[in-house]
TIPA-402064 format. One record per residue (C-alpha): residue number from 1; residue in one letter; x, y, z. Coordinates in Angstrom, 1 decimal, decimal comma. Example, Ala and Ser with C-alpha at 12.3 -4.5 7.8 and 13.67 -1.06 7.14 Angstrom:
// residues 2
site k=1; r=A; xx=12,3; yy=-4,5; zz=7,8
site k=2; r=S; xx=13,7; yy=-1,1; zz=7,1
***
This chain:
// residues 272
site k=1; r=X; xx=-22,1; yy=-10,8; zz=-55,0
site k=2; r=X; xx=-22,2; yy=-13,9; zz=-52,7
site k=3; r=X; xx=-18,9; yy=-15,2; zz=-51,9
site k=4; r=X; xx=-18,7; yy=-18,7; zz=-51,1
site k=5; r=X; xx=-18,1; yy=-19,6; zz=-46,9
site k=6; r=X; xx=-14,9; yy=-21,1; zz=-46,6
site k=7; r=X; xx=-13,2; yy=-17,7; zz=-49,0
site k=8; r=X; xx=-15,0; yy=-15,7; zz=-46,1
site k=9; r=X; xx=-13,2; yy=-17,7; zz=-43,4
site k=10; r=X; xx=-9,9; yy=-17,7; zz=-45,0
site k=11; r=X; xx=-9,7; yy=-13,9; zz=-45,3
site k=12; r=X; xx=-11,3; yy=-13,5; zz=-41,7
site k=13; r=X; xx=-8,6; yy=-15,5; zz=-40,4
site k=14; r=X; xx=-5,6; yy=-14,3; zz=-42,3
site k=15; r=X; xx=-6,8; yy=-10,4; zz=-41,0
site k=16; r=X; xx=-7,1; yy=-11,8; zz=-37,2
site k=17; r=X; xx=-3,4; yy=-13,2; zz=-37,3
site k=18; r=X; xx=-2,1; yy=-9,9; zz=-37,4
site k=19; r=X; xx=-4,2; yy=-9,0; zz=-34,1
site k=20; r=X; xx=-2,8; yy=-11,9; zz=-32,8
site k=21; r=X; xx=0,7; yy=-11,6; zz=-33,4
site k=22; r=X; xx=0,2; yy=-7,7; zz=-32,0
site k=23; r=X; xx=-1,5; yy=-9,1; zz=-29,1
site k=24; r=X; xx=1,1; yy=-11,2; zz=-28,2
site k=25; r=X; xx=4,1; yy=-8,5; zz=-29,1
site k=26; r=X; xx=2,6; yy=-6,8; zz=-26,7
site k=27; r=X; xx=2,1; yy=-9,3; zz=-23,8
site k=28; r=X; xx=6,1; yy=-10,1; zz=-24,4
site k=29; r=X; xx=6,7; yy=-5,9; zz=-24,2
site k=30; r=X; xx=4,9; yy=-6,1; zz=-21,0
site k=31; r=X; xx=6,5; yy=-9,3; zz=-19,1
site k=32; r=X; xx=9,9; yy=-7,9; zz=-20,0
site k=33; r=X; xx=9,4; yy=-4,2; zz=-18,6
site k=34; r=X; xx=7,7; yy=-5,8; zz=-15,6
site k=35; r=X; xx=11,1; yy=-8,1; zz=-15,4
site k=36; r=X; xx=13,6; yy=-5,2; zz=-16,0
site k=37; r=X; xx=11,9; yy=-3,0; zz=-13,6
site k=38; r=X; xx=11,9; yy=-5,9; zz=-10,9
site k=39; r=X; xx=15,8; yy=-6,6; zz=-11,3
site k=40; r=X; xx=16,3; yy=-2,7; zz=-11,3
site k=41; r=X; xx=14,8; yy=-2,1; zz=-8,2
site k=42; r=X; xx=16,1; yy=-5,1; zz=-6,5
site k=43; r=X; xx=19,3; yy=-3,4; zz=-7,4
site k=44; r=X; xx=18,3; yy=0,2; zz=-6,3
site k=45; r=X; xx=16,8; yy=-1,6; zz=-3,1
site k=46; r=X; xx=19,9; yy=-3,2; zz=-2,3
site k=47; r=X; xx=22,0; yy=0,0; zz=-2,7
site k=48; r=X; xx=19,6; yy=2,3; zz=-0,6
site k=49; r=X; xx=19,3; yy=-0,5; zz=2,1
site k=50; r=X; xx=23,1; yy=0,2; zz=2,7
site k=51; r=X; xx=22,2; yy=3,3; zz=3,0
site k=52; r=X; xx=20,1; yy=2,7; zz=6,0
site k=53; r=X; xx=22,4; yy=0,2; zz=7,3
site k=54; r=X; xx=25,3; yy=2,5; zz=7,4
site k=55; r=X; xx=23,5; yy=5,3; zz=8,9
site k=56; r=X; xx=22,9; yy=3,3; zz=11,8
site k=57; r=X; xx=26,1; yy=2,4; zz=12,5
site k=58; r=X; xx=26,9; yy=5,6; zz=12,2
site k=59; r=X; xx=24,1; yy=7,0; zz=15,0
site k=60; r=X; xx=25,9; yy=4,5; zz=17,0
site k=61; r=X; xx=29,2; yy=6,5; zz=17,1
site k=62; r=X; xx=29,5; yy=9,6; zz=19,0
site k=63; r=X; xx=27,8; yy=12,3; zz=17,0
site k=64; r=X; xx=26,5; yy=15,4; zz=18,2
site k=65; r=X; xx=23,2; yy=16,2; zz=18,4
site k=66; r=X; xx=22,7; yy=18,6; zz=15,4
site k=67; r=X; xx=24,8; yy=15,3; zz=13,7
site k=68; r=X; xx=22,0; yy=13,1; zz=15,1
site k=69; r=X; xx=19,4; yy=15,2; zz=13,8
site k=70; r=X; xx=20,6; yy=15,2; zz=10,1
site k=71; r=X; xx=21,3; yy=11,2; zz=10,1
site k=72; r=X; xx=17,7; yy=10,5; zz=11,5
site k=73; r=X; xx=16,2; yy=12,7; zz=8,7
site k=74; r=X; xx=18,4; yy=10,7; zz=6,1
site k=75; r=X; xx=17,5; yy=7,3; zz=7,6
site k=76; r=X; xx=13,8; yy=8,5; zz=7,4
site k=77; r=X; xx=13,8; yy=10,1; zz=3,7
site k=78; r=X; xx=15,8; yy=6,8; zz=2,6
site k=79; r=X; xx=12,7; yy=4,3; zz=4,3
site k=80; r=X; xx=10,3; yy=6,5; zz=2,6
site k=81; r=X; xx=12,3; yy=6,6; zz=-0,8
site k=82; r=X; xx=12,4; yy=3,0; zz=-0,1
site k=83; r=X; xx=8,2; yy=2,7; zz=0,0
site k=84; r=X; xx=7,7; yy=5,1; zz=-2,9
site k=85; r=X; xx=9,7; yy=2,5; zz=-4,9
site k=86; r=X; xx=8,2; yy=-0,6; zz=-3,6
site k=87; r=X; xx=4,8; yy=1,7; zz=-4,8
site k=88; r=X; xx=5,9; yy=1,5; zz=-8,5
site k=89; r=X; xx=7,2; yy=-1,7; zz=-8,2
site k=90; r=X; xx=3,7; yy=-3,1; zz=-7,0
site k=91; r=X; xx=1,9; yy=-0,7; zz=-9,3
site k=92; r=X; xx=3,5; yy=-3,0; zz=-12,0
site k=93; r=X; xx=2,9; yy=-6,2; zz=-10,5
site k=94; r=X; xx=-1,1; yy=-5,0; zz=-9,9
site k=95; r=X; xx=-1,3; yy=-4,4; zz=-13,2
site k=96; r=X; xx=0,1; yy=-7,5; zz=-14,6
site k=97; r=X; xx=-2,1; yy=-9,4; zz=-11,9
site k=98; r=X; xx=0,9; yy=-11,0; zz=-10,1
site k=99; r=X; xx=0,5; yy=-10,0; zz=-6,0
site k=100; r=X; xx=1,1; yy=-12,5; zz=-3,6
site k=101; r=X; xx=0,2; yy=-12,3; zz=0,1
site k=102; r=X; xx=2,0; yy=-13,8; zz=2,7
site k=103; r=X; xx=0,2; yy=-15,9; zz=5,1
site k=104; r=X; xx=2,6; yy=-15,7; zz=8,3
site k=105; r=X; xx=2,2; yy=-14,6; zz=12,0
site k=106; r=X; xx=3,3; yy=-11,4; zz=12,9
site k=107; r=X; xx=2,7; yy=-9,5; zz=16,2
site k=108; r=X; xx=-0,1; yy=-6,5; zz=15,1
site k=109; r=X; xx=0,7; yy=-3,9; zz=18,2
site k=110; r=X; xx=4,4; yy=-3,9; zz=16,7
site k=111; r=X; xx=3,7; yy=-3,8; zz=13,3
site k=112; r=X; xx=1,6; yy=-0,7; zz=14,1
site k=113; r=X; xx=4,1; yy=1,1; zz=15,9
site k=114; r=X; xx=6,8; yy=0,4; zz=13,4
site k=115; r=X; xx=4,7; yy=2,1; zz=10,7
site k=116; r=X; xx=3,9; yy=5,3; zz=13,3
site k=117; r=X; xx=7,6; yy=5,3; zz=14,0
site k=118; r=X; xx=8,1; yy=5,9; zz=10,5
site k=119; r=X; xx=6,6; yy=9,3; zz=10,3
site k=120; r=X; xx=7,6; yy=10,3; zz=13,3
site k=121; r=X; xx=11,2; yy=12,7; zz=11,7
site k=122; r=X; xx=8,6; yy=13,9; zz=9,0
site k=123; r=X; xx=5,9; yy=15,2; zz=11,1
site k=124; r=X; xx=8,4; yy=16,6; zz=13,4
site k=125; r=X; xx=9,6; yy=18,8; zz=10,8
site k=126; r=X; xx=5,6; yy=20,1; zz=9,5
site k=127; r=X; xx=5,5; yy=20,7; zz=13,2
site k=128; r=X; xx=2,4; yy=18,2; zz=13,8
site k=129; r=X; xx=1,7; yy=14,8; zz=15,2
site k=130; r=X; xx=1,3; yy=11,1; zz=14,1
site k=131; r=X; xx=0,6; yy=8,7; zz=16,6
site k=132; r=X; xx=-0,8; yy=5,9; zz=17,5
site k=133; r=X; xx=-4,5; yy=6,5; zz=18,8
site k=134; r=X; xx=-6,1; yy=3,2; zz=20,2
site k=135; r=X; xx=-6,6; yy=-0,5; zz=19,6
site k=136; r=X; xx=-9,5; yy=-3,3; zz=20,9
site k=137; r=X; xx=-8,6; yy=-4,8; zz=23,6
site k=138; r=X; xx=-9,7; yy=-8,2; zz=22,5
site k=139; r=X; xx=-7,3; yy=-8,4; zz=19,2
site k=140; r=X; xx=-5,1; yy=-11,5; zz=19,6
site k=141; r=X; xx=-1,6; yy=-10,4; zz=19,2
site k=142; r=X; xx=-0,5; yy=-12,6; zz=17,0
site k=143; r=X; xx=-2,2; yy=-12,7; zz=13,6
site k=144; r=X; xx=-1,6; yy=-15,1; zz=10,9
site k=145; r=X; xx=-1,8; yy=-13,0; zz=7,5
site k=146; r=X; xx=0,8; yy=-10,4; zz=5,1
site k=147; r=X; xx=1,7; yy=-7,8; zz=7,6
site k=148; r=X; xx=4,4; yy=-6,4; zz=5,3
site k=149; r=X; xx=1,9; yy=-5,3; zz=2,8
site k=150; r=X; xx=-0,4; yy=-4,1; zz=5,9
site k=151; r=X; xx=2,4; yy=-2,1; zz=6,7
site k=152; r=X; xx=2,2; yy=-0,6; zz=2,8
site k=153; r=X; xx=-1,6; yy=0,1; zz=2,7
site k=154; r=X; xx=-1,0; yy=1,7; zz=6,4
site k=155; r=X; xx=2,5; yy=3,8; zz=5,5
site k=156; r=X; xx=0,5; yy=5,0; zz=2,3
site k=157; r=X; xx=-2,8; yy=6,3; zz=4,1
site k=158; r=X; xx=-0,9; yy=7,7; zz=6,7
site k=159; r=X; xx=1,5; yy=9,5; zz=4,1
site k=160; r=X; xx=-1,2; yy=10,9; zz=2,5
site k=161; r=X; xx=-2,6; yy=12,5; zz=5,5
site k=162; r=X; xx=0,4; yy=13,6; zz=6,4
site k=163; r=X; xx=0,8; yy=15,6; zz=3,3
site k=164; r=X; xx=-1,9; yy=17,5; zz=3,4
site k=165; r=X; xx=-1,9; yy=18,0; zz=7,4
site k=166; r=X; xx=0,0; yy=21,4; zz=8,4
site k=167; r=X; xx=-1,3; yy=21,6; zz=11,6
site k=168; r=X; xx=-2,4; yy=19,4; zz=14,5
site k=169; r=X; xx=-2,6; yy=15,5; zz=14,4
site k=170; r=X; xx=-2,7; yy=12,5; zz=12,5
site k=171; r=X; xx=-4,0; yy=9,2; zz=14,4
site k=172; r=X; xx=-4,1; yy=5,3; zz=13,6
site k=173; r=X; xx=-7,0; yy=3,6; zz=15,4
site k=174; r=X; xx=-7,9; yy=0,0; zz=15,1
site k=175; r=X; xx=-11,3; yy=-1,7; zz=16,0
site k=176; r=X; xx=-12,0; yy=-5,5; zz=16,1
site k=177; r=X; xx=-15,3; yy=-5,6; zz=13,6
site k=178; r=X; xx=-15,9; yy=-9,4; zz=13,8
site k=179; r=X; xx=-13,9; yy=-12,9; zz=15,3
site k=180; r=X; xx=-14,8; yy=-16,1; zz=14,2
site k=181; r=X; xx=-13,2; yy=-19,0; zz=14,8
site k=182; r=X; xx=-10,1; yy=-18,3; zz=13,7
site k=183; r=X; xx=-10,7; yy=-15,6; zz=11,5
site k=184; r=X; xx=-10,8; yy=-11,8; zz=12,6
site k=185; r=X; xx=-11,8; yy=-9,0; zz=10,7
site k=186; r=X; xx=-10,1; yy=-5,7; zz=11,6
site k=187; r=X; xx=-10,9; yy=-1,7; zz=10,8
site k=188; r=X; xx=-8,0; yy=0,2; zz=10,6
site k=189; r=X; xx=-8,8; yy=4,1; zz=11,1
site k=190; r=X; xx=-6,5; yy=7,2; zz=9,9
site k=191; r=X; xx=-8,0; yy=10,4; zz=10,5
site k=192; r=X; xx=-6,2; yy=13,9; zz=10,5
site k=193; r=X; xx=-7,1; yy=17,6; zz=11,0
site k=194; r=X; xx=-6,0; yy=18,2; zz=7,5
site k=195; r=X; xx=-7,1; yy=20,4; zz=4,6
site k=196; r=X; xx=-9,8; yy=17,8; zz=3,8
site k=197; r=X; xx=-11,2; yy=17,2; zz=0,4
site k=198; r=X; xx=-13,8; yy=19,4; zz=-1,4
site k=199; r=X; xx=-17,4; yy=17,5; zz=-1,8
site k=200; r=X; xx=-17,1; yy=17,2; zz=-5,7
site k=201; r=X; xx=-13,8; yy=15,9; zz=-5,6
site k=202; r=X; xx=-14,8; yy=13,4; zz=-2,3
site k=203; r=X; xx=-17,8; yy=11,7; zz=-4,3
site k=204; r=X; xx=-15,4; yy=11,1; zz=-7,4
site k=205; r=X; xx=-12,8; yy=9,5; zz=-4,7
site k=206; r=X; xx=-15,6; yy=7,5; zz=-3,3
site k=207; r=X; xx=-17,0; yy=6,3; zz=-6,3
site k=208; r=X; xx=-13,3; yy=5,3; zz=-7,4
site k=209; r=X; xx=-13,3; yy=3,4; zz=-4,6
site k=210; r=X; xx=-16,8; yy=1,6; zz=-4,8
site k=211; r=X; xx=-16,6; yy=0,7; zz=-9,0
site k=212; r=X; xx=-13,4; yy=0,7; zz=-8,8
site k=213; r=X; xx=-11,8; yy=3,7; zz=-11,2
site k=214; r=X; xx=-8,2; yy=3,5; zz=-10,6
site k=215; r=X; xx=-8,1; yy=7,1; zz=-12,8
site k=216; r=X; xx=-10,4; yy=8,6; zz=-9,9
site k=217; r=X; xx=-8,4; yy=7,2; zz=-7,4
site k=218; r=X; xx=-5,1; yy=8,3; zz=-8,8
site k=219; r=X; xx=-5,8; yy=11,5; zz=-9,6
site k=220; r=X; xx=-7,1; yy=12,7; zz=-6,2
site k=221; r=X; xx=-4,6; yy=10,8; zz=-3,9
site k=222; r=X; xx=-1,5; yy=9,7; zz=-6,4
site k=223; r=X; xx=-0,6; yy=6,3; zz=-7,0
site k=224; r=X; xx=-0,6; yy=5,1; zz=-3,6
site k=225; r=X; xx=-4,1; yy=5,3; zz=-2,9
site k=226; r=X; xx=-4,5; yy=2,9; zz=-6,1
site k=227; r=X; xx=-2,4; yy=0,4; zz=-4,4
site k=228; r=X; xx=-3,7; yy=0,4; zz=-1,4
site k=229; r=X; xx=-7,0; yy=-0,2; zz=-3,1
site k=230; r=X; xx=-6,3; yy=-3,4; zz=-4,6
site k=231; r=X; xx=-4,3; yy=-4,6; zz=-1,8
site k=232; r=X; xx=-7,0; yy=-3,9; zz=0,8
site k=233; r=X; xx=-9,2; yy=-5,7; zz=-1,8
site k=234; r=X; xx=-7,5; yy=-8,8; zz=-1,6
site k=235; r=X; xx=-6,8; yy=-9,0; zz=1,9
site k=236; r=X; xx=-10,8; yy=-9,2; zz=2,1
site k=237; r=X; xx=-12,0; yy=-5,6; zz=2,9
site k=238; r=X; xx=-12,9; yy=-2,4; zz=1,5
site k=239; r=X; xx=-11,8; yy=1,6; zz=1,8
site k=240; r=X; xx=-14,2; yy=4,0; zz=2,9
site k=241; r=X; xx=-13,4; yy=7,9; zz=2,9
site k=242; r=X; xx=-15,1; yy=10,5; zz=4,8
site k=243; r=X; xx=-13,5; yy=14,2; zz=4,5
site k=244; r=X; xx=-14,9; yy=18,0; zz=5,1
site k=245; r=X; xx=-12,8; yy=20,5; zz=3,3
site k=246; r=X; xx=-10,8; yy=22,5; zz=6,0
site k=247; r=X; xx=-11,7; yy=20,1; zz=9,3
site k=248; r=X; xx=-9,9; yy=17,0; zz=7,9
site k=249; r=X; xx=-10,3; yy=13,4; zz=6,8
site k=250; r=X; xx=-10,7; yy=9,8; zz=7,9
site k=251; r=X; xx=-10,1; yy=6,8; zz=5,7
site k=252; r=X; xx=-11,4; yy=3,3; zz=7,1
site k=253; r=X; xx=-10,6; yy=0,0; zz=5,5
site k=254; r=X; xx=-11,2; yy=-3,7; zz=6,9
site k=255; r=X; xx=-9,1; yy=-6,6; zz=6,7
site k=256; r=X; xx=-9,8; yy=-10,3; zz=7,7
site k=257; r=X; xx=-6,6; yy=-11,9; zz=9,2
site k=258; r=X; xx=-6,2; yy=-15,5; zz=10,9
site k=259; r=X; xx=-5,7; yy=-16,3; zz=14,0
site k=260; r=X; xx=-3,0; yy=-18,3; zz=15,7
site k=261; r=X; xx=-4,1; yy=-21,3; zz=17,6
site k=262; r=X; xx=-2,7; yy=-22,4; zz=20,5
site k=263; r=X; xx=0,7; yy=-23,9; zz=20,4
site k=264; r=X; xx=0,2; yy=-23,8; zz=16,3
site k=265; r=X; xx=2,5; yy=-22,5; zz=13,7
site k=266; r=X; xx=1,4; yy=-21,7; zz=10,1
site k=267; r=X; xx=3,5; yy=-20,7; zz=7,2
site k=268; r=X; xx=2,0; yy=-20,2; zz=3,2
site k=269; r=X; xx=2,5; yy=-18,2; zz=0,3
site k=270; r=X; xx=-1,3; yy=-17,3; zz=-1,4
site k=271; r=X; xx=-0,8; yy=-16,4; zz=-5,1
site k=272; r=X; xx=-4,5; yy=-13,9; zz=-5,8
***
């Protein structure tokens, strides 16, 4: 039986309301956990800041060195606590495709060494190394771009090394690819002597990385490697991965920063 059109409309549309309403029920569900989980950790942030702060003031007293010891390992657990929740916190944000970068100036030889400093109470204790290996010569130190979530990307690949490194080192390297006016496009190295990653598991990592297939990604090297990702994505580069199971691994990514000019100062917020 034919039905006439506008019936057929009618009924069409009062089946897709539904789908709308859910739709939207959904989008609310979402904006709201992404809101209570911001104003959660802002207040777990503030708390374990204290943390930090007071731990200092304490290594500033006269403590002996055993005393010393234990306060630097909570200081360092604390920072790291302090990354693995700004990690979920940005694992939101990703998802709900609200990351902004900072464009500012920042000094890259300290922000480098403030990341390797990081690690240092960690590897200490698994009895290896993390240091800093090298850098080009001709990088400008200053660079105009988001060194806080350079810092992240950096602090996760090193982590990860560092986890599965029970035995000799893990280095940062950094190599000036390309300078153009005043734009520069950096490689950032982190290789270790780690248990590596078996082939089959290395090409699904790879290809995670290349379609991208955050699952892949995920899976293999947790939920920082998924970050680091997208954030290496935006600031205008790309992960590579090269492993052998029992020798170690080296992950590579680029990133194109500005460069100050002479006697300039620059200050922006970029919403991507």
């Amino acid at each position: 039986m034919i039905r006439p059109m506008g019936k057929e409309i009618t009924e069409r549309i009062c089946l897709e309301k539904p789908v709308f309403k859910a739709n939207g029920e959904v989008e609310s569900s979402n904006e709201a956990n992404t809101q209570l989980l911001e104003n959660k950790s802002h207040e777990i942030r503030t708390y374990m800041t204290r943390i930090i702060s007071m731990t200092d003031l304490t290594l500033m007293t006269e403590v002996t060195e055993e005393q010393r010891d234990y306060l630097t390992i909570v200081k360092s657990s604390t920072k790291l606590l302090l990354k693995v929740l700004n990690d979920i916190l940005d694992y939101s944000k990703i998802q709900a495709g609200k990351v902004d970068l900072e464009q500012v100036s920042f000094d890259i030889r300290a922000t480098l060494d403030e990341v390797v400093n990081m690690f240092q109470v960690v590897a200490k204790q698994k009895n290896i190394n993390v240091r800093f290996n090298s850098m080009d010569q001709r990088i400008p130190k200053n660079l105009i771009g988001d060194s806080v979530r350079l810092k992240q990307v950096l602090s996760n690949l090193i982590g990860n090394s560092v986890r599965f490194t029970n035995h000799g080192e893990v280095t940062v390297k950094v190599d000036l690819k390309e300078i153009v006016e005043s734009r520069v496009c950096l490689q950032f190295i982190v290789s270790d002597t780690g248990v590596g990653i078996p082939q089959d598991k290395l090409v699904k990592l790879v290809k995670g990385f290349s379609q991208p297939d955050e699952t892949k990604i995920r899976e293999l090297g947790g939920t920082g490697l998924t970050i680091s990702n997208r954030l290496v994505k935006l600031m205008g580069g790309d992960i590579e991965v090269d492993s052998m199971e029992g020798i170690g691994s080296k992950f590579c990514f680029s990133a194109v920063f500005g460069v100050l000019g002479e006697g300039g100062s620059y200050s922006s917020k970029q919403k991507l």
